[in-house]
NUNUDREN-798594 format. One record per residue (C-alpha): residue in three letters; x, y negated, z negated. Coordinates in steps of 0.05 Angstrom, whole numbers, plus 5000, padded with zeros to 4 digits. Example, Ala and Ser with C-alpha at 12.3 -4.5 7.8 and 13.67 -1.06 7.14 Angstrom:
ALA524650904844
SER527350214857
END
This chain:
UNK169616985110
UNK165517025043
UNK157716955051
UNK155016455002
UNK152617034953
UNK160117214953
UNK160617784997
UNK165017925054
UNK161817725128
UNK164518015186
UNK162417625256
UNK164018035324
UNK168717685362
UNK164117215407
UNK160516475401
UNK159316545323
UNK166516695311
UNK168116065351
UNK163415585327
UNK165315835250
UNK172915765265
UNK171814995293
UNK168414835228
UNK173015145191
UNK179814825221
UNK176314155209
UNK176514255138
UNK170214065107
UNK169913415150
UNK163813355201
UNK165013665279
UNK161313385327
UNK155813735371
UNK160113445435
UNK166013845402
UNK162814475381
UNK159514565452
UNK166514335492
UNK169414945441
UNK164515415469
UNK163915215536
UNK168614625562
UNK165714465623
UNK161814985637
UNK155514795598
UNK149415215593
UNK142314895622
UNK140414675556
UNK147014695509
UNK145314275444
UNK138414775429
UNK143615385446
UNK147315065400
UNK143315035348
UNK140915685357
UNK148015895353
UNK148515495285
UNK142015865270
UNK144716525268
UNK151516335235
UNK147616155173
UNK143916835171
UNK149417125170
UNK153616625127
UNK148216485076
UNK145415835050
UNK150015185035
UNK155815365078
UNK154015105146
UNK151914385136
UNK148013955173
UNK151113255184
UNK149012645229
UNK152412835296
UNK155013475280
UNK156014015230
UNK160114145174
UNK163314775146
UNK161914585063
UNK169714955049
UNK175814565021
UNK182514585060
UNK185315125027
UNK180715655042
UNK181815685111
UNK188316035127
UNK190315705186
UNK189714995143
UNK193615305081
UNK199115575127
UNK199814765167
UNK199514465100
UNK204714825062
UNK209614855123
UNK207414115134
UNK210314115059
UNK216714465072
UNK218814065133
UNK217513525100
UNK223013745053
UNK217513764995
UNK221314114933
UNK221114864937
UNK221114935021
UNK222315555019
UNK217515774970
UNK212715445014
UNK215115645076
UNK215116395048
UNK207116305026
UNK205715935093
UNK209416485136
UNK204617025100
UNK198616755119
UNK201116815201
UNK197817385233
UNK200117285303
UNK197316925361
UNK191916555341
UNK185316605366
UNK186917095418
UNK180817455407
UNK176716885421
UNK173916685488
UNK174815865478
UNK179315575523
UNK179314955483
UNK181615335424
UNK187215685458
UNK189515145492
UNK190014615447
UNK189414925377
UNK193915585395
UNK199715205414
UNK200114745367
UNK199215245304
UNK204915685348
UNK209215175349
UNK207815015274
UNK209415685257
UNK216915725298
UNK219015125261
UNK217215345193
UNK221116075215
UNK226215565237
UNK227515145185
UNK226115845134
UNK232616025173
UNK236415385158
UNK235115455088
UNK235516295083
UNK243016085113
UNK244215635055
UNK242616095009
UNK247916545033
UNK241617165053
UNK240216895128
UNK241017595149
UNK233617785123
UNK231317225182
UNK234817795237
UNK228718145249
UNK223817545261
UNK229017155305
UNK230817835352
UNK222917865367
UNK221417145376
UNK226317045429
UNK223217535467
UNK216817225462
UNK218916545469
UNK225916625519
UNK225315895533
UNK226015635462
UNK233015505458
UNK232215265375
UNK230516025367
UNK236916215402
UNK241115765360
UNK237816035301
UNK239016785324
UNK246516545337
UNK247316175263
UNK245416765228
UNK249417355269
UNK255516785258
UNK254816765186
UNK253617505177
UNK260617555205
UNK258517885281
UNK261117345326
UNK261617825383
UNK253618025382
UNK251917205381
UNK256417065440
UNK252517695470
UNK246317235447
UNK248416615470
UNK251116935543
UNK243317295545
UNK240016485534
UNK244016195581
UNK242316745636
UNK235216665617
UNK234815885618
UNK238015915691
UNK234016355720
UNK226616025692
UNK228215395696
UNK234915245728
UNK238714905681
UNK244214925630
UNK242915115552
UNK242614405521
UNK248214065472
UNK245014455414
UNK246115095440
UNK253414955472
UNK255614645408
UNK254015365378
UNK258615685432
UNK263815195424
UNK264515335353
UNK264616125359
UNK270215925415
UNK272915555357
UNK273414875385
UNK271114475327
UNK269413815340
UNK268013245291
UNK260713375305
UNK262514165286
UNK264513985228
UNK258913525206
UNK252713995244
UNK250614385178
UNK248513685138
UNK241213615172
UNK238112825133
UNK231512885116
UNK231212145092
UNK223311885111
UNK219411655048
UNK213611955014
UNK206911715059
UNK206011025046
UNK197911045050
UNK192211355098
UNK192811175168
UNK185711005196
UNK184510585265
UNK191710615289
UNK189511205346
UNK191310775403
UNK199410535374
UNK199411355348
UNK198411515422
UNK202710885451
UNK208411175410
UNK206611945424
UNK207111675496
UNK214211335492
UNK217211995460
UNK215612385508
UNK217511805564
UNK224812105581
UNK227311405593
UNK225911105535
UNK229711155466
UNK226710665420
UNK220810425404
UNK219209685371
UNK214109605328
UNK212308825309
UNK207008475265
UNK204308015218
UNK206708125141
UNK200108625113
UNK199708895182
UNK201409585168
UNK207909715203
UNK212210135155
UNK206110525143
UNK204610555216
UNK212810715226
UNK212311315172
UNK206411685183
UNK208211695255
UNK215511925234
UNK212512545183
UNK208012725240
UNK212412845297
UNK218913025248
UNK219813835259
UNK220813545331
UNK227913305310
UNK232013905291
UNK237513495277
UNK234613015214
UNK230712385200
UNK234211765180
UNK231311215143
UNK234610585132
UNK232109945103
UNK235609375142
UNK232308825083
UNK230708355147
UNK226207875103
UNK227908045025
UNK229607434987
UNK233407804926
UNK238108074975
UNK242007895040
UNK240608275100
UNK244008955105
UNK250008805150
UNK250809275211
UNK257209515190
UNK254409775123
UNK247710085154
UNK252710445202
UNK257210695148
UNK250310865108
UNK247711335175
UNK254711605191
UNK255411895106
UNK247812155119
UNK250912505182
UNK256612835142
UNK262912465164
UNK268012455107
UNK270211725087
UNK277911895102
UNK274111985179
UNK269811355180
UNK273210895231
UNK273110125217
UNK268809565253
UNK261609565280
UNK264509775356
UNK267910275326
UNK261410565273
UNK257310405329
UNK261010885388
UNK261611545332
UNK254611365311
UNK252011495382
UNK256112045399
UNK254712455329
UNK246812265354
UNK248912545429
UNK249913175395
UNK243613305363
UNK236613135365
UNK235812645306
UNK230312145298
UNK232511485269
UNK227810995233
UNK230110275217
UNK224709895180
UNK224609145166
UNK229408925219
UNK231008135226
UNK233808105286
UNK236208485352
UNK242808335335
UNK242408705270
UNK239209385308
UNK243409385367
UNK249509765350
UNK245110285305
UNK241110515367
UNK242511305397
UNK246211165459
UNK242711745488
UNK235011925496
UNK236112655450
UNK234612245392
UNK230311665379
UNK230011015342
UNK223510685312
UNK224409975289
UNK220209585253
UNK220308795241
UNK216008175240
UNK221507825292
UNK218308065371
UNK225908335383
UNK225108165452
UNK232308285469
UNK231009075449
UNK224209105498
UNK228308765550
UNK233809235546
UNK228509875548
UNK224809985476
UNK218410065489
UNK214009565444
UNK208309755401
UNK204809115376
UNK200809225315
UNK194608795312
UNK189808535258
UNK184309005255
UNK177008875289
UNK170708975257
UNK169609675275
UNK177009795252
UNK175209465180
UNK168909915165
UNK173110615188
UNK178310325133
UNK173610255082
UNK170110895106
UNK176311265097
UNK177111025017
UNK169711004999
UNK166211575042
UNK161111305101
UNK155711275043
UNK157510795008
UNK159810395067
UNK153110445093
UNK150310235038
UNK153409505040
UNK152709495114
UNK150508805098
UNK155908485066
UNK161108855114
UNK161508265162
UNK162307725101
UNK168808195077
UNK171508385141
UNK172107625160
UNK175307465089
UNK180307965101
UNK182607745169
UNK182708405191
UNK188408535160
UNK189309345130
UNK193509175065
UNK186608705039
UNK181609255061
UNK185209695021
UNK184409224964
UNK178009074972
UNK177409944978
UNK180309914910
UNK176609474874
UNK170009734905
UNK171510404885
UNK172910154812
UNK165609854810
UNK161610484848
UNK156310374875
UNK155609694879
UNK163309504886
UNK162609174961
UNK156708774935
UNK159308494875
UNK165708254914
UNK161607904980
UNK158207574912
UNK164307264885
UNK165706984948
UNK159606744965
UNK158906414899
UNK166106034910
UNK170106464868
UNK176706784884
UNK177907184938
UNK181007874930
UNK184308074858
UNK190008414896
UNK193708314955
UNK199208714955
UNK200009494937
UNK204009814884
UNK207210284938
UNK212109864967
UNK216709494928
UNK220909304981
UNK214908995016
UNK212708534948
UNK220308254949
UNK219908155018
UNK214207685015
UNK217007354949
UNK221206984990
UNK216706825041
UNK212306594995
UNK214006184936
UNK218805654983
UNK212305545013
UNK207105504952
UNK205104744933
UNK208304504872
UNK201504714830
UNK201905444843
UNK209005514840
UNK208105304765
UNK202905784761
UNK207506354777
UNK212206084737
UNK208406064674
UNK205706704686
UNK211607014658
UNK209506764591
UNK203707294590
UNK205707934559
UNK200508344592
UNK198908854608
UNK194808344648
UNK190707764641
UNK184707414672
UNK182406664702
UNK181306404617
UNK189306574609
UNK190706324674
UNK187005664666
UNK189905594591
UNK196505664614
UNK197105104670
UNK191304714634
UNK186504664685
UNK179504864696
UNK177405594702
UNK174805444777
UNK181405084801
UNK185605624771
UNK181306184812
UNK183305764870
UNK190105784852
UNK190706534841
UNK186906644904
UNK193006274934
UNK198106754893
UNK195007344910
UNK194807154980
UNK202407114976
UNK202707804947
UNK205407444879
UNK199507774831
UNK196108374840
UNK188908684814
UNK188909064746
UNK180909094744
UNK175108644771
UNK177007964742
UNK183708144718
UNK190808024744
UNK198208264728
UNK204308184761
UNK209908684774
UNK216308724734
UNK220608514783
UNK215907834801
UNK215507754724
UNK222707774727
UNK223307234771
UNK218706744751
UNK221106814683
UNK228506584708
UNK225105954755
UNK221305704695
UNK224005154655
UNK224905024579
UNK219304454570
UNK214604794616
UNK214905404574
UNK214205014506
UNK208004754518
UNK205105434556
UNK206405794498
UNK202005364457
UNK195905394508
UNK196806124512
UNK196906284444
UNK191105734425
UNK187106124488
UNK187206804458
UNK186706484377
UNK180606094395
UNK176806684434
UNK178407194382
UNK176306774325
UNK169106654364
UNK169107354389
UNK170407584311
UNK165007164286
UNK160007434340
UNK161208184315
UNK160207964236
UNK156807314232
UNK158107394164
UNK166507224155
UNK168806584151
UNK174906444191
UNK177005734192
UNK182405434239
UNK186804954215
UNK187104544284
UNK182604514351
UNK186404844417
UNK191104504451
UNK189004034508
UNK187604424568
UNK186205154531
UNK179205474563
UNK176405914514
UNK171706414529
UNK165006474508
UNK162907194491
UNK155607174460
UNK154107894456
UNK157208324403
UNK157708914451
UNK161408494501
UNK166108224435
UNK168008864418
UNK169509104488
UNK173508424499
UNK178008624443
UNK178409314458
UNK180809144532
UNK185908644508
UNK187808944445
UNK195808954467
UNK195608364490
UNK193208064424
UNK198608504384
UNK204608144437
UNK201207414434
UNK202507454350
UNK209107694368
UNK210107124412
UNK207706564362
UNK212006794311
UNK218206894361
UNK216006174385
UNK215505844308
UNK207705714311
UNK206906224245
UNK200005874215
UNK197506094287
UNK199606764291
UNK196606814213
UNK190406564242
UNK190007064297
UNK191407614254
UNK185507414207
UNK180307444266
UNK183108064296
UNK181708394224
UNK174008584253
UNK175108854319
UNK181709294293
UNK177509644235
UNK171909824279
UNK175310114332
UNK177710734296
UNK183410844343
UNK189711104295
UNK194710774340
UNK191010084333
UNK192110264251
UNK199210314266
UNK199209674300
UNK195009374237
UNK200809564194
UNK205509214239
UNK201308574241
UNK200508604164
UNK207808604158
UNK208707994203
UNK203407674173
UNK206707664111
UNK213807444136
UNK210106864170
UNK206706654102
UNK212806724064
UNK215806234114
UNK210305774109
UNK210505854029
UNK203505984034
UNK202306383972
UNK194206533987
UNK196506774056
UNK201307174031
UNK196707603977
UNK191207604040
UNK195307914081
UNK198508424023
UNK191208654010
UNK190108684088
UNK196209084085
UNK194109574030
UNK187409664075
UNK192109934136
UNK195910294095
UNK189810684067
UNK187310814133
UNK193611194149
UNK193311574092
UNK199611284060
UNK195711173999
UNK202911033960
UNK204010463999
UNK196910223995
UNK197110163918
UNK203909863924
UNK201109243963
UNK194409203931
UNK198709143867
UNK203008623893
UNK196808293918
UNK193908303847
UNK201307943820
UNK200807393879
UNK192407273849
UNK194707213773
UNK199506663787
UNK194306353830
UNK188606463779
UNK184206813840
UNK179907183814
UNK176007323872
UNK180907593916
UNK183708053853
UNK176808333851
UNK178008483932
UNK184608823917
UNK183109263858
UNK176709443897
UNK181909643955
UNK186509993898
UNK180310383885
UNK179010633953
UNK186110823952
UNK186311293896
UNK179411513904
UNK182411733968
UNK189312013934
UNK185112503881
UNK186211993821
UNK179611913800
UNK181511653737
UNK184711173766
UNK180910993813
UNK174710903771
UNK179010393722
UNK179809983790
UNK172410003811
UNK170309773743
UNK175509203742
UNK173408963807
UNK165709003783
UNK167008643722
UNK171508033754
UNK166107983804
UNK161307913758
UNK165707313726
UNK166507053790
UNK158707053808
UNK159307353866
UNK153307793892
UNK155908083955
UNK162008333909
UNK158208623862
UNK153208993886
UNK158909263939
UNK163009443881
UNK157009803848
UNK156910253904
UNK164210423896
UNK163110483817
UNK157211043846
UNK161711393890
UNK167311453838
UNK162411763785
UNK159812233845
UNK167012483844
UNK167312683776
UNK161113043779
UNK155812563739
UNK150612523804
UNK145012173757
UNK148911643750
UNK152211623818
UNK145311613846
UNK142611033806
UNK148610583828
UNK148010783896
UNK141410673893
UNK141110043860
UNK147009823905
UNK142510003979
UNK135709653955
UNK139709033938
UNK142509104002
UNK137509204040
UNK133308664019
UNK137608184046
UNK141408034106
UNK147708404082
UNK153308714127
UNK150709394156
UNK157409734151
UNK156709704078
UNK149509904080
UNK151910464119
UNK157410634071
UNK152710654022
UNK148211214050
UNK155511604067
UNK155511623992
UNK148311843978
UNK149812354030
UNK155312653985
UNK151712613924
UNK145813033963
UNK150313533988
UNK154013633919
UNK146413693893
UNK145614193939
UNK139713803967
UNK141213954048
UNK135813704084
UNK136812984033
UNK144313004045
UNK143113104124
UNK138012554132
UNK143212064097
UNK149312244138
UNK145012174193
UNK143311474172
UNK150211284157
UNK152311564226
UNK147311144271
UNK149010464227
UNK155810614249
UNK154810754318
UNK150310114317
UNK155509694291
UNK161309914341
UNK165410234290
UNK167110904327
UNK171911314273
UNK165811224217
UNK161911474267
UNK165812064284
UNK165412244207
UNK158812084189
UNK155712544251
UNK161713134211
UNK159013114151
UNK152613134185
UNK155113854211
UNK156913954143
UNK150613874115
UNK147214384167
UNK152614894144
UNK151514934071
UNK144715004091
UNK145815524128
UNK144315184200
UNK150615484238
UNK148015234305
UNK147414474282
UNK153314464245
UNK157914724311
UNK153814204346
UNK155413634312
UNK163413824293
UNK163513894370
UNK160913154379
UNK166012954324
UNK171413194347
UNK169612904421
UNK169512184389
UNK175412434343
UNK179512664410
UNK177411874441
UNK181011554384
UNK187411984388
UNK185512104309
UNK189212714274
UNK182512774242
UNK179413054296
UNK184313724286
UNK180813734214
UNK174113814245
UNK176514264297
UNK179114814248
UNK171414764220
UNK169615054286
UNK174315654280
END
């Protein structure tokens, strides 16, 4: 043990030592008072045993230091993790290996290090050595066990000699032990010394407890005897076939016991588990299985009998047999013919080993029957919603698995959220227990969802139903795909004809999901009616919760409603869903620059909901969120033949994609560019086509592919001579300018800026000119004539200013007067102008300006000699930098060093 300061604490054997070791094995969770003081005394309690207690406590922290005993309502709590506590490191990595994690024996080797003999023998706690002890002992012989299986494999069981010749003299009753001591004398090639071994068990087994060695051990004589049987020859393939976990088990103590209690019930073989769909029984059915699995030497089968799955017929008895007699290692030449037949070589192969066999999502008795060990060696745990009754009346022993109560509910939610923040809604706990029905797989939604909106997450959903929204987001989990086709089937036969369409049309959306606007668009109707409807999809485990508001649907229900959907349904979807996301982003656009003009050339479709997003913060985050989505809805209206709309949609996503700074959405404004121009070409829509050229040439420059940008600000330029646009050749060669400012051709580059000042100019356009004055500025800063440079800049940010122009390009514009400082060698200037820049750009959402404005910032401190600021604020940009995925931010790095 390691005092708080870090230094080793040694506690005499006695209460401390007890009290600290109780903490510890309940690693890091709360022990109650009731607990500690049964520990230390069980029934013999002291006259006043909670102050001893805490006296006890007392002392334990002078020794352990501060911050490592915890007090906790009801109890105390060791503030260690898991894995410092030997005893918890050596159950969970042997917990690991019998669960046939990958690298057992790695595990099992780390786990068997950590043993250092009896445990707790030292200590006088009867609880401790009578419930803890034993079951860490008999942790510990089935990870030395199974390390012998698996030594054997490996061809080097004769290392496992040693432990195996001690450990059945400790434990003579053991009889796994003796078959493992047998095994390995077998394969080291002494059959003589494990007959000796075998004749020793048997003698011992007689004379304790009277009996004969059981089939496991026999079968090992038989085979040194050489009587191979078919079950000889098929022994050394042990299944391991459960599942991963399929969630935490919480409130399930008293069906955890009921089954604990029909295992070790002699007479009974099977048990039945039966429920409502959402209940919890596969989960129920697993965890159980992992718990109790190092109990069944011979294997776990697993076998999903499809009782209720709609995409698939249910698997026939004779093929689950055949499926559980491969696992078992019969050869196919071997495997008789017929269910009678399967079924009789199924349960002898089980009579000969202790297997436990698990056979989930059963329809009917008649499909379990013949799968069921014939003896009570093994045991079978089925799970279905049918009662079975014909399997309790024949002997299974039924374990009915119930919605959950209140109480049940909040030790669910406890269990995802922490008692905290469960506490914290106590008054809204009733409101979502009752909306759940009690039933575990909704509580674990709701869990979800809370956790996605900490703190506040239980409140804000008892809100939406209050207020008459939807119910939960999500009512199925992503762990079990087998479940979500099970209730597909279920389901959709009985959905009314208006959410059945709504599935259906679903398909349309490309994702990655979608919220009630798209939903409402797409079966236009009202955004109320279509929460109702998803409410009623998600109830039926059809959709499932992305984020608070937001929906998706799996692959394999995409799939599906995408076949059921008709032609003429789709047709007109398209057009809502495509009018739904055009009309938003064009608003949403216009909110962030007030300034573009973006005209539509026809109102949405009847039945499109648009949304109405009047905050420029919330636009930008609206885009940002659905950014793919946007990309795969242009797709779509060109794939679909609506090009003007997919032209207009790329015009209003021009705002949100330049401000975002993220290189990948770059990338994607190349792609759109090149659609875009396909689509206008189709249309013969020559304007469109040189817009979406120059848009193109803009992408292009942001990627640094400044070859390409000139190529398609040129073409641009050919396109505006034949149309006589001035205007929009003023845009381009302003563009080209940028361009080969940006490719070292200043020469160039200046040519462009005057062109695009002069034809702005002709054109009487303000905005233009003064913008391109600023370029014209920053081009002469690049050759070195800074006068000049500063009197367009200059002039450029008081016209600016003055008005109500576009504070990106006032921003810009002090960017440029920053340079021109630091070239002057003016520092503290050039830092109080990147400084300016940088906060206009934060201001106006556009993060990868941002990034470079607060660099040169950094910059600015260096050539001043500031080496403290100018780490500072290359750390910051290469933060943002790192956000955006931008190779820039390895530029900025290697200023760092």
């Amino acid at each position: 043990m390691m005092s708080s300061a870090g230094h080793p604490v040694f506690l005499p054997a006695g209460r401390l030592r007890v009290v600290l070791c109780v903490l510890a094995l309940a690693g890091g969770a709360t022990v109650s008072t009731d607990r500690l003081m049964f520990a230390l005394w069980d029934e013999d309690l002291p006259e006043r045993p909670l102050a001893t207690l805490q006296t006890i406590v007392s002392r334990l922290r002078s020794r352990v230091g501060e911050g490592i005993v915890l007090t906790e309502p009801g109890g105390y709590r060791l503030a260690v993790g898991a894995d410092a506590v030997d005893a918890l490191r050596f159950e969970r990595l042997t917990q690991e290996a019998l669960d046939v994690h990958a690298d057992a024996a790695g595990k099992l080797d780390a786990a068997l290090a950590l043993w250092r003999g009896e445990p707790f023998a030292d200590l006088d706690s009867r609880w401790l050595r009578n419930n803890e002890a034993p079951r860490l002992t008999t942790l510990y012989l089935e990870a030395v066990e199974l390390r012998t299986e698996l030594a054997l494999e490996q061809g080097s069981g004769a290392r496992q000699l040693p432990i195996l010749v001690r450990l059945v003299s400790d434990f003579p009753l053991r009889e796994t032990l003796w078959c493992r001591l047998i095994d390995v004398l077998a394969a080291a090639g002494r059959p003589a010394e494990a007959l000796a071994q075998y004749e020793r068990a048997r003698l011992v087994l007689s004379d304790e407890l009277g009996v004969d060695p059981g089939t496991e051990l026999r079968s090992r004589y038989q085979r040194l005897l050489g009587a191979e049987s078919l079950a000889d020859r098929t022994r050394h393939l042990v299944p391991r076939q459960l599942p991963g976990n399929y969630g935490i088990v919480v409130g399930r103590e008293s069906e955890l016991a009921n089954l604990d209690r029909l295992l070790a019930d002699a007479s009974t073989g099977a048990a039945v588990i039966t429920g409502t769909a959402g209940v919890g029984k596969t989960t129920l059915a697993v965890s159980w299985a992992r718990r109790v699995a190092a109990r069944f030497p011979g294997g776990q089968l697993f076998v999903n009998l499809r009782g209720f799955e709609p995409n698939a017929e249910p698997v026939g008895t004779d093929e689950a047999a055949r499926w559980m007699l491969d696992a078992l290692g019969v050869e196919p030449e071997s495997m008789p013919a017929g269910v009678p037949a399967q079924s009789a070589l199924l349960r002898t192969l089980l009579s000969e080993r202790k297997v436990l066999v698990v056979l989930d999502n059963a329809r009917d008795a008649q499909q379990v029957r013949p799968l069921l060990p014939g003896s009570t060696d093994s045991f079978a745990l089925v799970t279905s919603r049918d009662r079975l009754t014909p399997l309790i009346v024949a002997g299974a022993g039924p374990v009915v698995v119930s919605r959950f109560s209140r109480t049940q509910s909040v030790q669910l939610l406890e269990s995802r959220l922490g008692d905290a923040v469960v506490e914290d809604s106590r008054d809204v706990i009733p409101a979502l227990t009752e909306a759940t029905a009690g039933l575990p797989l909704a509580l674990a939604v709701v869990a979800a969802r809370a956790a996605a909106s900490a703190p506040y997450g239980l409140q804000l959903i008892a809100a939406e139903l209050s207020d008459g929204g939807h119910a939960l987001d999500v009512l199925s989990g992503s762990d079990s795909v087998t479940d979500l086709r099970t209730v597909l089937s279920w389901s959709y036969r009985a959905m009314p004809d208006e959410v059945a369409k709504m599935f259906r049309l679903l398909a349309l959306h490309p994702g990655p999901d979608f919220g009630h606007g798209v939903a409402a668009s797409l079966l236009g109707i009202d955004v109320q009616r279509a929460r109702l409807v998803l409410r009623q999809l998600q109830e039926a485990h059809l959709v499932e919760g992305s984020r608070p508001g937001h929906f998706f649907m799996h692959d394999l229900l995409r799939a599906y409603a995408a076949e059921v959907a008709s032609a003429a349904e789709r047709r007109d979807a398209v057009v809502r869903l495509v009018d739904h996301h055009l009309h938003t982003s064009t608003a949403a656009a216009l909110v962030i620059n007030p300034g573009r003009v973006l005209e539509l050339s026809e109102p949405p479709a009847a039945g499109v909901r648009v949304l109405t997003l009047t905050a420029r913060q919330r636009a930008l985050d609206w885009f940002a969120e659905n950014h793919r989505v946007l990309v795969r809805i242009v797709d779509l209206a060109v794939a679909t033949g609506h090009d003007r709309r997919a032209l207009e949609l790329i015009a209003a996503l021009r705002t949100p994609l330049n401000r975002s700074g993220r290189w990948q959405h770059w990338h994607d404004w190349v792609h759109l560019q090149a659609v875009a121009v396909d689509a206008a070409r189709r249309l013969d829509d020559r304007e469109a086509e040189a817009n979406a050229l120059l848009v193109g040439a803009r992408a292009h420059g942001r990627l640094t592919n400044y070859a390409k940008s000139i190529e398609l600000g040129n073409a641009c330029i050919t396109i505006c001579h034949d149309l006589n646009d001035r205007h929009l050749e003023a845009s381009a060669c302003q563009t080209l300018a940028n361009a080969a400012s940006s490719w070292d051709r200043q020469d160039l580059a200046e040519s462009y800026s005057l062109r695009a000042l002069e034809l702005y100019r002709l054109v009487g356009d303000e905005f233009g000119e003064v913008v391109a004055t600023h370029e014209l500025g920053y081009q002469c800063a690049l050759l070195g004539q800074y006068d000049e440079a500063l009197q367009h800049c200059q002039y450029a940010l008081e016209r600016m200013e003055a008005g109500a122009w576009d504070q990106l390009e006032i921003a810009a514009v002090w960017d440029s007067l920053g340079f021109i400082h630091l070239r002057m060698s003016d520092a503290p200037q050039a830092i109080s102008c990147y400084q300016r820049a940088a906060d206009l750009y934060q201001a106006e959402g556009d993060q990868y300006y941002t990034a470079m404005g607060i660099a040169k910032v950094g910059d600015a401190y260096a050539s001043n000699g500031n080496t403290e600021q100018a780490r500072h604020n290359w750390l910051r940009a290469a933060h943002k930098l790192d956000a955006l995925q931008h190779p820039d931010a390895a530029t900025v790095r290697a200023r760092l060093g």
